[in-house]
Steps between C-alpha positions, in 0.01 A plus 500: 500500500629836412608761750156702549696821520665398136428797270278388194600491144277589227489138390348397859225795495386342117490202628276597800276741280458180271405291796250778598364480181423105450370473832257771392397316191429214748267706660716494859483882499297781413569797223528754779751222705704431168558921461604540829715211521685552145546906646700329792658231287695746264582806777631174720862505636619216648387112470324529798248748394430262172420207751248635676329595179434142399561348855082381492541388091629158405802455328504522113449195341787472281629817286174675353697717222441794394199525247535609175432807324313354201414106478330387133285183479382392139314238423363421179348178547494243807512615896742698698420490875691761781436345834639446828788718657583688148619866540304743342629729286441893492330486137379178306472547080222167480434386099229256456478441121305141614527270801500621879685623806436464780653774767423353859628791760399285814831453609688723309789633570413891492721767617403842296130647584375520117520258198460621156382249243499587200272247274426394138223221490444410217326143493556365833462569839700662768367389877646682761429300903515765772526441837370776796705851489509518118344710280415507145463778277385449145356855419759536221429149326325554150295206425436442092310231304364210654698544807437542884634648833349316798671618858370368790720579791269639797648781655662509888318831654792563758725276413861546385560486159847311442463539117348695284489367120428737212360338178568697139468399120265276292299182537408440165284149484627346791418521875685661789381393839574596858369319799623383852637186548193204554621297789454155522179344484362374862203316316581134670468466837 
C-alpha cells in the first residue's frame, strides 16, 4: 500500500476519475455524487486523498480503457450484437444497409455522460436495450419510406441519468427500436 501522504501523479487522478466514472455507469452513484467526486479527484494531492474517494467503490474489474472517440459498425447483411462489459464510445457512425444490431447497454461499460449515434438504416433494424439511468433521444432521426422509429424506454422522474444517447440521420425502410432490457420470464413455478 502506498504511503497515504505520497503526492499524486496525474496518471493516479485519471485513473481515479475513470473509476468514478464506471461506477457511475453502474448506477453506484448519483450525477450530483459523480461531479463532486471527479472536482476532488483532479484538485487531489496526495494518494491518500484519491483513496478516500473510492474507499466505498469496488475495485475495477480489470483495465476498462479509455473509450473511443468515434467507433463504426457496418453491417450489410447478417447480425452484429454489442453486449456485456463493452466500453462505449463517445460517438457511434451505425450503417444498416440489411441485417441487424443489436446494441445492449445493460452492462455497458460507460464512462462519458452523452452518446452520439449517428445512423443510416437502410433495410434492417437497429435495437438499442437500455437499462435504468439512460436516456434516449431520437428527435433528430428522419424516418423515410416504409420505415419506423419505435422507442420505448419509460422515463426515471428523479432518477440519475448515467447516459444520455442522442439519435441523428435516416431510417430509410428499416426499423430502429429502443426498449429496456425484458428480464427473464418467471412463468413456471
Amino acid at each position: 500500500m502506498a504511503d497515504p501522504e505520497l503526492r499524486a501523479s496525474h496518471a493516479d487522478r485519471d485513473r481515479v476519475a475513470e473509476l468514478l466514472r464506471v461506477a457511475a455507469g453502474d448506477g453506484r452513484l448519483t450525477a450530483d455524487e459523480l461531479d463532486q467526486r471527479l472536482e476532488r479527484a483532479l484538485t487531489a494531492r496526495t494518494v491518500g486523498e484519491l483513496a478516500e474517494l473510492s474507499r466505498d467503490l469496488p475495485p475495477a474489474s480489470g483495465p476498462v480503457g479509455v473509450a473511443k472517440d468515434t467507433v463504426t459498425i457496418d453491417r450489410q447483411g447478417g447480425r452484429d450484437k454489442r453486449d456485456g462489459r463493452w466500453l462505449v464510445p463517445r460517438r457511434l457512425v451505425v450503417r444498416v444497409g440489411w441485417g441487424h444490431i443489436t446494441l445492449d447497454f445493460t452492462e455497458a461499460v460507460i464512462t462519458q455522460p452523452v452518446l452520439d449515434i449517428d445512423l443510416d438504416v437502410r433495410s434492417g433494424t437497429l435495437t438499442l436495450l437500455t437499462r435504468p439511468g439512460i436516456s434516449i433521444d431520437a428527435d433528430d432521426v428522419a424516418v423515410r419510406s416504409s420505415g419506423s422509429v419505435k422507442i420505448r424506454v419509460p422515463p426515471d422522474p428523479g432518477g440519475p441519468v448515467a447516459l444520455r444517447i442522442v439519435l441523428s440521420g435516416t431510417v430509410q425502410s428499416g426499423h430502429l427500436r429502443a426498449r429496456r432490457r425484458r428480464r427473464a420470464s418467471r412463468r413456471r413455478a
